[in-house]
C-alpha positions, 0 to 999 in steps of 0.5 A, a space after each residue: 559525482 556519487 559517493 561511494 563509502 568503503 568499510 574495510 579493515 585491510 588497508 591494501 583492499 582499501 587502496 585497491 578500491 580506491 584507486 580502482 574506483 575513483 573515476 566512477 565514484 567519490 570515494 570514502 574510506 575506513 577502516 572499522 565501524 567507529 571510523 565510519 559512522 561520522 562519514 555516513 552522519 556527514 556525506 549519507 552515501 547512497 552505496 556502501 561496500 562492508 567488510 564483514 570481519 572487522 575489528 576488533 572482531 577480524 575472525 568473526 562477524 557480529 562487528 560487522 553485522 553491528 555495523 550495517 545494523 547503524 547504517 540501515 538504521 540511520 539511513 534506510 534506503 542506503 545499498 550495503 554490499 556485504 564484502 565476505 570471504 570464502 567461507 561465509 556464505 552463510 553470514 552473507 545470507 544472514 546479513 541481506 535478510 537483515 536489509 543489505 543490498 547484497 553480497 560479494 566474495 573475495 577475492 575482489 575482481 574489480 570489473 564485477 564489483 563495478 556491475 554490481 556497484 552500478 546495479 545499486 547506485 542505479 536502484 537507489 537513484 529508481 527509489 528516489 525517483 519513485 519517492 518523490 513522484 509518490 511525494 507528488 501524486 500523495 499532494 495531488 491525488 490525497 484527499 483530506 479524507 485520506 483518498 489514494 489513486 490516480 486511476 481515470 475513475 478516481 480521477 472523477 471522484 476527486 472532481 465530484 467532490 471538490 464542485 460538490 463539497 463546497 454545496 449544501 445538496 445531498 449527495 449519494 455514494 454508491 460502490 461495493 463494500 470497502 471501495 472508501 464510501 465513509 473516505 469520500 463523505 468525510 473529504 466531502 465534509 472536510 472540504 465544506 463550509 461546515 468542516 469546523 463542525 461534526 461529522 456524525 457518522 450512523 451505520 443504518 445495518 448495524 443496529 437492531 430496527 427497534 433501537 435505530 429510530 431512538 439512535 437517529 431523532 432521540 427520545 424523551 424520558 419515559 418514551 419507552 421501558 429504559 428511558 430514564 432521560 431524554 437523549 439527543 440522536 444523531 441527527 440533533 448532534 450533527 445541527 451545523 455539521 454533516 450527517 452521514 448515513 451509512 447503508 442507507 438502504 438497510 433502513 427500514 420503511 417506517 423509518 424512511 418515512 421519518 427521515 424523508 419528513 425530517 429532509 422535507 421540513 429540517 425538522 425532527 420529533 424525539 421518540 415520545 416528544 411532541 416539540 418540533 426541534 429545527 436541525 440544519 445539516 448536511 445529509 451525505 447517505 452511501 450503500 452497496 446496494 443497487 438503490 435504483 433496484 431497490 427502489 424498483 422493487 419497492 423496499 426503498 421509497 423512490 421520493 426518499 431516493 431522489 431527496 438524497 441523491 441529488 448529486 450521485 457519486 459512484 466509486 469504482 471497485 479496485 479491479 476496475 482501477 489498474 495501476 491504483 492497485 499497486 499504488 496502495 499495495 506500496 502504501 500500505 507496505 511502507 504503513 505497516 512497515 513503519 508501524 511494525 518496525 519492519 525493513 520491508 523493500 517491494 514485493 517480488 514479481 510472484 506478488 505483483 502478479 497475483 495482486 494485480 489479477 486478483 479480482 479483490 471482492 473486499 476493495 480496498 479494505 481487503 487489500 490493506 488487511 492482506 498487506 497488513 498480514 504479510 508485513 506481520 508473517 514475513 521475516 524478508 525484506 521482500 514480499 513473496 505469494 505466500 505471505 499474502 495469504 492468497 491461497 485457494 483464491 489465488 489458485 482459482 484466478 491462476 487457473 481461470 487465467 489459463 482457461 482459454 490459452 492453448 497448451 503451447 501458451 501455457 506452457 510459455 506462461 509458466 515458464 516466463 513466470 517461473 524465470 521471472 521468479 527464480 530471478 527475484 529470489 535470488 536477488 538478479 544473481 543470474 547464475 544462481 537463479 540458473 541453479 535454481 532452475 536446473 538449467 545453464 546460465 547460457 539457457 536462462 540468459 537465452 530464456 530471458 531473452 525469448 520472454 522478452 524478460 529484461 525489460 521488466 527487471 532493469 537490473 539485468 545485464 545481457 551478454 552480447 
């Protein structure tokens, strides 16, 4: 039986409900904040009803508040159902901005109370579910390198890499800018015979033609105006270990001719030295150019191209991978979350929407940095559009989106997504979501029905 701890001073209240509740629940009781700490330390309810007015603050809040402070801190994921008067709407408000599930007026009417109780028992047994199926693909679908997604192209890339890691052939990654190319060369790595080795990492666009090569082979003293000693390049300090070579087709033909040479005979020359210097490592190249156009076209060298993609690895741009984008839009809420010491919960229907329609032309990189800026803007437990920092890309893909629907059909769209909203805003709270609308509840509950609504948000109770 699930456990069900009650905060409240009034002693008739607490009896009420503990009697009115027991079949359902087991339940705790007491009286002020001290009296339930050991009770939350010892049995970690899952669903807390608090009395806002405790003692020795019964006409005040601020001990009640303190309370559901402790709780949320030492169990997060804990649903608090703040109990209020009359008169305190506005604390009650207060208090689920600061991560209560929700809150209830007084008088008790234990037939609603129930509903409610039901609704967060049920959430809480949803998120755990969710925990540990998130347990489950994070230790089936995380690569050493950090990789996240469940998505049939992923899970091909996760396949590529586990027969190619354990080789010694090259190998190419393609896939547009922030789809994860440095994650999946060092997965590759991680996962080798070379992995107790380094892994050099050269961005091949991010340094001026002129110093590139001395960065790559290393020069000798006096090779050149500046060089007052000799230095080893990239490629010497990943001898043993794997080479990455980022942007590969940034680089530019002379220089493809000395990296083709050093594939061809393991071997490198320093800038202004004479030795032959053996190096044996591992070359892993990625771009976001199409190296066979490229190639075609005559600014990359074919035999260098077939050299270093003897297995070819494509990552999928993040529109192309469905569900994978809420997969990381949760992770990263939880990330940045924790680091900014934020009670974040989900993001409402609104944000669903636009991130899983949004064509994201930055990948993964775009969707962090955009779930990184609304955990840092928001001051609400869930995430709403306009923390997202969608604006005139959202619209356009709103608008894109009604192109070729009828007038009828838009119409129905708007109204579906503006019932779907009111809904999340006002936490499932039908009638105040009606008010928020400017209809009846009878209408919204009708609407509700019609868009087929209910499925979607699984807190609902329909009328008969």
């Amino acid at each position: 039986m699930e456990k069900l701890l009650i905060i409240e001073d009034n002693e008739d209240i607490r009896s009420q409900l503990r009697w009115g509740l027991a079949k359902d629940y087991e339940v705790l009781v007491a009286g002020d904040r001290l009296e339930a700490l050991p009770l939350i330390k010892k049995h970690t309810p899952k669903v807390i009803t608090l009395d806002l007015g405790l003692p020795p603050d019964e006409t005040g809040c601020e001990e009640g508040f303190r309370c559901l402070e402790e709780i949320l801190r030492r169990i997060p994921s804990t649903k608090v159902i703040m109990i209020t008067g009359n008169g305190e709407r506005e604390h009650a408000l207060r208090a689920v901005q600061n991560g209560a599930y929700d809150y209830y007026r007084k008088p008790i009417d234990l037939t609603e109370l129930k509903v409610i109780l039901a609704r967060a028992f049920h959430l809480s047994a949803i998120e755990k579910e969710n925990s540990r199926l998130q347990d489950n693909i994070d230790q089936q679908c995380l690569s050493p390198a950090g990789i996240i997604g469940t998505s049939p192209r992923m899970l091909e890339v996760y396949s590529s890499i586990r027969k190619v890691a354990s080789s010694e052939v090259a190998v190419l990654i393609t896939g547009e800018s922030g789809t994860g190319k440095e994650l999946v060369a060092k997965a590759l790595h991680e996962l080798s015979p070379r992995k107790s080795k380094d892994f050099i990492a050269i961005n091949c666009g991010a340094i001026p033609e002129n110093l590139l090569e001395s960065e790559l082979f290393g020069h000798e003293k006096g090779s050149f105006s500046g060089a007052s000693g000799r230095v080893q390049g990239k490629v010497e300090y990943a001898n043993n270990g794997t080479l990455f070579l980022d942007e590969i087709g940034e680089l530019p033909l002379n220089l493809q001719v000395k990296l083709l040479r050093f594939l061809q005979d393991k071997s490198i020359q320093r800038v202004g030295g004479r030795e032959d210097i053996a190096v044996n490592a591992r070359i892993i190249a990625a771009t976001n150019r199409n190296i066979i156009k490229e190639t075609e076209a005559g600014s990359f060298r074919e035999d260098l191209y077939y050299r270093i993609s003897v297995i070819h690895i494509k990552l999928p741009p993040l529109r192309e991978r469905g569900d994978d984008i809420m997969l990381l839009a949760n992770l990263f809420l939880r990330r940045c979350g924790t680091e900014f010491g934020k009670k974040l919960r989900r993001f409402s229907a609104d944000s669903v929407k636009l991130l899983t329609s949004y064509e994201w032309p930055g990948n993964v990189r775009e969707l962090e940095n955009k779930v990184l800026r609304a955990v840092i803007m928001s001051d609400d437990i869930i995430i709403e559009p306009e923390f997202l920092d969608f604006s005139l890309s959202s619209a356009k893909e709103r608008i894109h989106s009604y192109t070729n629907l009828t007038l009828k059909d838009a119409r129905e769209m708007v109204e579906r997504e503006m019932v779907i909203s009111a809904i999340e805003k006002q936490r499932n709270n039908m009638a105040k979501a009606a008010e928020m609308l400017g209809i009846s509840r009878p209408t919204l509950y009708d609407l509700v029905k019609k868009h087929n609504i209910a499925k979607n948000l699984e807190y609902i109770d329909l009328p008969n």
